[in-house]
PASEBA-1860 file (N, C-alpha, C; in nm, 3 decimals):
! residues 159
1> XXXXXXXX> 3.151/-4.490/0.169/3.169/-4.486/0.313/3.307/-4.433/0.350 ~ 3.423/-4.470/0.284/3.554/-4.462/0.275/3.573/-4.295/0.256 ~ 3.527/-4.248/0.150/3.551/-4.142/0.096/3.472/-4.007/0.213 ~ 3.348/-4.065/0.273/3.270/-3.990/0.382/3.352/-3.950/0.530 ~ 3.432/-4.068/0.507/3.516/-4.069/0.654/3.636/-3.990/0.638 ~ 3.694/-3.981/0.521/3.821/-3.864/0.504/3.756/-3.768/0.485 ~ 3.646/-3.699/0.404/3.572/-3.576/0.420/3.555/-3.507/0.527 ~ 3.520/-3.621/0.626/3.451/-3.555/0.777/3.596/-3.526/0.854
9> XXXXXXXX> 3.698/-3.626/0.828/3.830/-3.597/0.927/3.932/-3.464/0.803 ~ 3.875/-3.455/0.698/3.941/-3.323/0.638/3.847/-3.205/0.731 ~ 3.743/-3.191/0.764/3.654/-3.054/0.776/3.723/-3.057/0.895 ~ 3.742/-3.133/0.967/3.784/-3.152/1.118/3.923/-3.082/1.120 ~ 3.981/-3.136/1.087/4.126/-3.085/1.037/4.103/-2.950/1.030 ~ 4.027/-2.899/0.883/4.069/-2.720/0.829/3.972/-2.658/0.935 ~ 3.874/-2.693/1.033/3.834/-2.613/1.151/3.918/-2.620/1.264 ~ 4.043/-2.728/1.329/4.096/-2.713/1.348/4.201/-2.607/1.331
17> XXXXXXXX> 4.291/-2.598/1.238/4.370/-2.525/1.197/4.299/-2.372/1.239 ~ 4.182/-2.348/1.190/4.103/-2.173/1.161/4.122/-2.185/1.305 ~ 4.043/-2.266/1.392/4.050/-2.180/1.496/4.125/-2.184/1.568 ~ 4.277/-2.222/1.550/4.410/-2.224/1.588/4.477/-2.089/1.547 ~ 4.433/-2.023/1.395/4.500/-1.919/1.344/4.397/-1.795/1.457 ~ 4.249/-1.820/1.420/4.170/-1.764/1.504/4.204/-1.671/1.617 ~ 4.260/-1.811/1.677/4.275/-1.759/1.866/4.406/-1.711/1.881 ~ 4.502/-1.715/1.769/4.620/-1.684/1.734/4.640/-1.519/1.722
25> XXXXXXXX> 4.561/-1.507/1.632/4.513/-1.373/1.580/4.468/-1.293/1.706 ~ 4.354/-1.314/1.710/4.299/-1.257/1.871/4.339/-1.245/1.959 ~ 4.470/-1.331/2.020/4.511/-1.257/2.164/4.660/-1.201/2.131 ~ 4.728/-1.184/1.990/4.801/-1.079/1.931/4.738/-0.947/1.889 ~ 4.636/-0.938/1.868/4.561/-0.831/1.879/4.500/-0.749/2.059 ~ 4.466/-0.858/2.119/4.460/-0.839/2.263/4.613/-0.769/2.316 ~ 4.708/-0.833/2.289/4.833/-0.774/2.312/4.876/-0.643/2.245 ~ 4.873/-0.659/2.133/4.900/-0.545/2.064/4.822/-0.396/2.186
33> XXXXXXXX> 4.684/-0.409/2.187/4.597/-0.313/2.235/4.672/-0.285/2.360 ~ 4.669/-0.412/2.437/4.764/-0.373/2.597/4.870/-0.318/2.619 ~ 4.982/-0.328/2.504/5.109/-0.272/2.470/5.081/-0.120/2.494 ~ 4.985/-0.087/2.382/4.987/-0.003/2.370/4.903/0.131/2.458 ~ 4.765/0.056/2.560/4.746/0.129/2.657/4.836/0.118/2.751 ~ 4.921/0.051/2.795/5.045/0.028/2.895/5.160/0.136/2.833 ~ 5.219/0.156/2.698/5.236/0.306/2.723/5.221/0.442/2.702 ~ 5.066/0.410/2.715/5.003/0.546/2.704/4.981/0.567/2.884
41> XXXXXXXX> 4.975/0.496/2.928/4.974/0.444/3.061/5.088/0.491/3.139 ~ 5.204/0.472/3.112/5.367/0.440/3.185/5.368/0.637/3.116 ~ 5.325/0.688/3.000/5.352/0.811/2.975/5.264/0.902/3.080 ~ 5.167/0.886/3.069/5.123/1.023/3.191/5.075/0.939/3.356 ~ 5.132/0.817/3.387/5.228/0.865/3.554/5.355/0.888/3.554 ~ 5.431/0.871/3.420/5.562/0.934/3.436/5.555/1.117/3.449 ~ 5.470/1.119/3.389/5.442/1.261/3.395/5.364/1.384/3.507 ~ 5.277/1.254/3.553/5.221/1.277/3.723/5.324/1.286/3.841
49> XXXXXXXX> 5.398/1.192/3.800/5.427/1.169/3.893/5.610/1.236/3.902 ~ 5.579/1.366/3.787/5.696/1.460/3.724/5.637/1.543/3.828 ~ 5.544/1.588/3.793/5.463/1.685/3.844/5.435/1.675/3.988 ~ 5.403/1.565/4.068/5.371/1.597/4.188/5.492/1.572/4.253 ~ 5.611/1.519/4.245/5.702/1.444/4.304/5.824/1.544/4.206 ~ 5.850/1.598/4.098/5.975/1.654/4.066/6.028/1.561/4.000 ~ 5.989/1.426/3.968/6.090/1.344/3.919/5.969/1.202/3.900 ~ 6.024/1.112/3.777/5.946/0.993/3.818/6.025/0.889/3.894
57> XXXXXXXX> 5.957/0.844/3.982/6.060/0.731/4.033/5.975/0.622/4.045 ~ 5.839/0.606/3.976/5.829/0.441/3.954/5.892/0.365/3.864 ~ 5.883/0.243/3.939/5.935/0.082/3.859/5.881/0.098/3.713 ~ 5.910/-0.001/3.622/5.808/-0.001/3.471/5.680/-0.066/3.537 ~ 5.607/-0.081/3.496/5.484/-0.127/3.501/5.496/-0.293/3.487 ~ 5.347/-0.350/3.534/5.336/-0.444/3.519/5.203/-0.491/3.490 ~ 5.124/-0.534/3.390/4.974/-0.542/3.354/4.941/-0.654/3.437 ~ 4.796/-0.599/3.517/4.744/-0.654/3.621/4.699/-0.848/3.589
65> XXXXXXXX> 4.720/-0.888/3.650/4.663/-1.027/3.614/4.527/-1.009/3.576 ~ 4.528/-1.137/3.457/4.368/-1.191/3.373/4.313/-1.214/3.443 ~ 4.273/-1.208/3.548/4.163/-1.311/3.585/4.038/-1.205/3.609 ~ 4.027/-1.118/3.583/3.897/-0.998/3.574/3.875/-1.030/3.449 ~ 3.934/-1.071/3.321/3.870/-1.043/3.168/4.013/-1.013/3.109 ~ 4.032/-1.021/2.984/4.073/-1.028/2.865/4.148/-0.855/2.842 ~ 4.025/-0.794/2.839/4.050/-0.671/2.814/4.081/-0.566/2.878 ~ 4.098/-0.599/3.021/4.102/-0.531/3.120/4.266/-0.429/3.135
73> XXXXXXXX> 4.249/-0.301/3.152/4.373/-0.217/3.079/4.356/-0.183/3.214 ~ 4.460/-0.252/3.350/4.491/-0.203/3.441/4.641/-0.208/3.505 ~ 4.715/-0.177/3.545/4.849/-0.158/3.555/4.901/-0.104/3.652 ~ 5.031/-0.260/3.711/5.051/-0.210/3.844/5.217/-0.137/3.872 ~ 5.229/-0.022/3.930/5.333/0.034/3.885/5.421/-0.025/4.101 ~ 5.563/0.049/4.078/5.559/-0.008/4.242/5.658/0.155/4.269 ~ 5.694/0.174/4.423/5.767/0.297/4.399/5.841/0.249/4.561 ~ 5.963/0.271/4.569/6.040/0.197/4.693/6.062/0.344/4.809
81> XXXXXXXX> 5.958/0.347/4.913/5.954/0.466/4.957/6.131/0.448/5.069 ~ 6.167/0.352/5.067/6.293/0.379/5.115/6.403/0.475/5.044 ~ 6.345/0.474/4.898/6.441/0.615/4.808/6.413/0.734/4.818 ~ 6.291/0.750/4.892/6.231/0.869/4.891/6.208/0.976/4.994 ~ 6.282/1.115/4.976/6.271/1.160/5.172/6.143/1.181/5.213 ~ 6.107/1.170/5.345/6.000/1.183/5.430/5.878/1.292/5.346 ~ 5.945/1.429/5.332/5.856/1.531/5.295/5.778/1.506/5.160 ~ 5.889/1.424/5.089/5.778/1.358/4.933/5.754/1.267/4.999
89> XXXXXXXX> 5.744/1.152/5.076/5.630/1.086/5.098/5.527/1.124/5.115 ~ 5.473/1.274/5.219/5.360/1.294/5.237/5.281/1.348/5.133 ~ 5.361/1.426/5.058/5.288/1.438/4.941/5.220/1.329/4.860 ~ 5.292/1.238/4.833/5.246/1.068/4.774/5.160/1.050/4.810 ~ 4.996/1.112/4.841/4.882/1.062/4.836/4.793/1.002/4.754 ~ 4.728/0.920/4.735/4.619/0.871/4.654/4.509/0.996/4.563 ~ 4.465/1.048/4.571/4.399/1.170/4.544/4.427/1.245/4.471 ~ 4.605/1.324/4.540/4.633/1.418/4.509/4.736/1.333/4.358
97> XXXXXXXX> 4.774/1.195/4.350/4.784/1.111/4.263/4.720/1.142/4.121 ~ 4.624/1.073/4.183/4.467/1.036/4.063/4.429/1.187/3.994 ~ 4.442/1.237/4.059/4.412/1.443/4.032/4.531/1.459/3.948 ~ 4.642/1.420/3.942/4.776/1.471/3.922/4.747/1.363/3.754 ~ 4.732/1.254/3.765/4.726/1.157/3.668/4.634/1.207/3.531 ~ 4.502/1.226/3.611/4.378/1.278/3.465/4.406/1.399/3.439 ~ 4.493/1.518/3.492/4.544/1.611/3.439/4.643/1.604/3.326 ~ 4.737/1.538/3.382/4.858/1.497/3.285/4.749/1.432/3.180
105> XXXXXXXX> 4.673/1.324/3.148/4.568/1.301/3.076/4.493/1.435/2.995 ~ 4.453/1.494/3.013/4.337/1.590/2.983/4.443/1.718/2.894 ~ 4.582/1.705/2.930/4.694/1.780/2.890/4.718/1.680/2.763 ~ 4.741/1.570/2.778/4.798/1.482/2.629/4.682/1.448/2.539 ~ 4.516/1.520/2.615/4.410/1.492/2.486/4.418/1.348/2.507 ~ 4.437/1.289/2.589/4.392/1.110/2.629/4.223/1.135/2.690 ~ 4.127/1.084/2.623/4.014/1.061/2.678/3.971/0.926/2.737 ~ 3.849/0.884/2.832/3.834/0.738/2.831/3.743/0.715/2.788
113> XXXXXXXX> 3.683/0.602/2.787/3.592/0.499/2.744/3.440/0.606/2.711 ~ 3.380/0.608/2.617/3.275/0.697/2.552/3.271/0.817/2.581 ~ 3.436/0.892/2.596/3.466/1.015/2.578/3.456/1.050/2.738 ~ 3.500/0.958/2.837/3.510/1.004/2.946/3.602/1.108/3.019 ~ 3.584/1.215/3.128/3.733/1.335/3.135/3.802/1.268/3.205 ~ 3.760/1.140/3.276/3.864/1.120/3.391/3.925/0.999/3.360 ~ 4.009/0.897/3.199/4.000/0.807/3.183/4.094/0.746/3.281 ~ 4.177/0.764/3.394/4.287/0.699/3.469/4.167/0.691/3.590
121> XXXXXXXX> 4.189/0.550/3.690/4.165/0.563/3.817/4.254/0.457/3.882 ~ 4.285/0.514/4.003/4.348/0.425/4.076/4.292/0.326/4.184 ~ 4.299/0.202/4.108/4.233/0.066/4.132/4.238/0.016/4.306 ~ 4.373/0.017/4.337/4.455/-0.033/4.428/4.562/0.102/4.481 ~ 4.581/0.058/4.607/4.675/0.129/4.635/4.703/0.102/4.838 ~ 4.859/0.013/4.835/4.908/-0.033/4.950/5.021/-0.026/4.959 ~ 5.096/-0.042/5.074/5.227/-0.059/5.096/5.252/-0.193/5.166 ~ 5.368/-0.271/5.082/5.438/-0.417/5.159/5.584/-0.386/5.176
129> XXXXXXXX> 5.634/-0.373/5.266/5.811/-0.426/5.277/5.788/-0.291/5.245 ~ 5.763/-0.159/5.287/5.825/-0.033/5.210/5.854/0.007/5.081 ~ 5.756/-0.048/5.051/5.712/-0.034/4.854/5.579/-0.033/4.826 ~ 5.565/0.090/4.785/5.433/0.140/4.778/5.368/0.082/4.636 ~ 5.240/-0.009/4.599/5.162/-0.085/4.467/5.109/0.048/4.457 ~ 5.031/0.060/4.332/4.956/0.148/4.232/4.902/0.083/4.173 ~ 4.824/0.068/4.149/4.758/0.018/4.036/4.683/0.090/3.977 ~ 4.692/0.161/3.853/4.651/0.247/3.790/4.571/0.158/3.681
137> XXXXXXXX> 4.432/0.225/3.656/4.386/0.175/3.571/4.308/0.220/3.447 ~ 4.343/0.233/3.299/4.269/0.308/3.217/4.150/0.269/3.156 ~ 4.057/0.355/3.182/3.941/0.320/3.140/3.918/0.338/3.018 ~ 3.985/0.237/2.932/3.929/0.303/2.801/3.871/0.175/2.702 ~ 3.794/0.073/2.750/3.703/0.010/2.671/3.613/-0.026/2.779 ~ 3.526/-0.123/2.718/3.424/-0.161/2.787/3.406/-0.258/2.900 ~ 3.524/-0.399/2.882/3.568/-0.440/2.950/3.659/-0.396/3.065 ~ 3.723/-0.271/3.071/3.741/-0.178/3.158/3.664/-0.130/3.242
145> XXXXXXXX> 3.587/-0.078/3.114/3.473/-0.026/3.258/3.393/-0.099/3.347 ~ 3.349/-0.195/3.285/3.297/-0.321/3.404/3.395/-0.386/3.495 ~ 3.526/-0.375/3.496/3.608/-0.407/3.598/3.606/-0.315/3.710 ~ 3.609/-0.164/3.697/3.580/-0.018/3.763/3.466/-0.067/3.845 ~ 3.337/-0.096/3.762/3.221/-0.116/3.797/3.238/-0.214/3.929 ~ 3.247/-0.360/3.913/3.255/-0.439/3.971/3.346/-0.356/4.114 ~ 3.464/-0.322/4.059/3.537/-0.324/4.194/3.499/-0.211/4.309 ~ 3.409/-0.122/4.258/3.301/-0.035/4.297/3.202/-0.136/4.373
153> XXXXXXX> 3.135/-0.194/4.317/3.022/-0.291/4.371/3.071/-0.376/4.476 ~ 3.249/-0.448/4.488/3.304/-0.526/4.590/3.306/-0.403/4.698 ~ 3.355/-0.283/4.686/3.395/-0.143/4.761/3.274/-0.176/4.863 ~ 3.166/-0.158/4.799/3.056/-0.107/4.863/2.969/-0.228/4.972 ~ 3.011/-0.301/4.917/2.959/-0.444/5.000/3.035/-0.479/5.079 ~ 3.195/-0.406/5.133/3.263/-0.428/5.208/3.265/-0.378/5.329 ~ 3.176/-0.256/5.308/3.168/-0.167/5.415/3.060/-0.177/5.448
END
């Protein structure tokens, strides 16, 4: 009986531990991946935003909050239009952005998610206090793309 009861609180124990190393493992790997679409990410709107603007002048980035999923490779950049004269503001459109972004993309051979041409889209996009959000987002897994999806599906039920 004695010997049954340390058996069962040993298995308890070494499944403990695994799935401590487990979940350990897994969201250093989750990180690792985000690192590294964040700067593949921060490289072509620095480069968009070379191109449409002459210069980059966003903030570093900031990866969008979890609460969509785990895997979700979206990223919010900020840009302080008080630095910026009037005539590049108007240029600073959304569009002419996103156009400017999957180019710089399609130039560095960045594809998205099952070989998509357009892997960047821009998620978000507002101004608070005279600081313009971005939220740029790369589509390049699956959990990505169902975030796209979804926020497509909120789009459409809004209007």
């Amino acid at each position: 009986m004695r010997l049954s009861i340390i058996v069962i609180i040993a298995i308890l124990i070494v499944l403990g531990i695994y799935e401590m190393i487990h979940r350990f493992m897994i969201k250093r790997a989750i990180r690792m991946v985000q690192h590294q679409a964040q700067v593949q990410t921060d490289r072509v709107v620095t480069a968009a935003s070379q191109n449409l603007l002459g210069e980059n002048r966003f903030a570093d980035s900031k990866l969008v909050a979890d609460i969509w999923g785990k895997g979700v490779m979206s990223f919010e950049y900020e840009l302080d239009l008080q630095k910026m004269p009037s005539e590049t503001q108007e240029e600073m459109q959304k569009q002419a952005f996103q156009q400017a972004l999957n180019q710089c993309a399609h130039k560095q051979g960045i594809l998205g998610f099952h070989g998509a041409k357009q892997p960047f889209l821009i998620t978000d996009w507002w101004v608070f206090e005279n600081v313009l959000h971005v939220d740029v987002t790369y589509i390049m897994n699956e959990a990505t793309a169902e975030y796209v999806h979804d926020l497509h599906k909120l789009d459409a039920e809004s209007k």
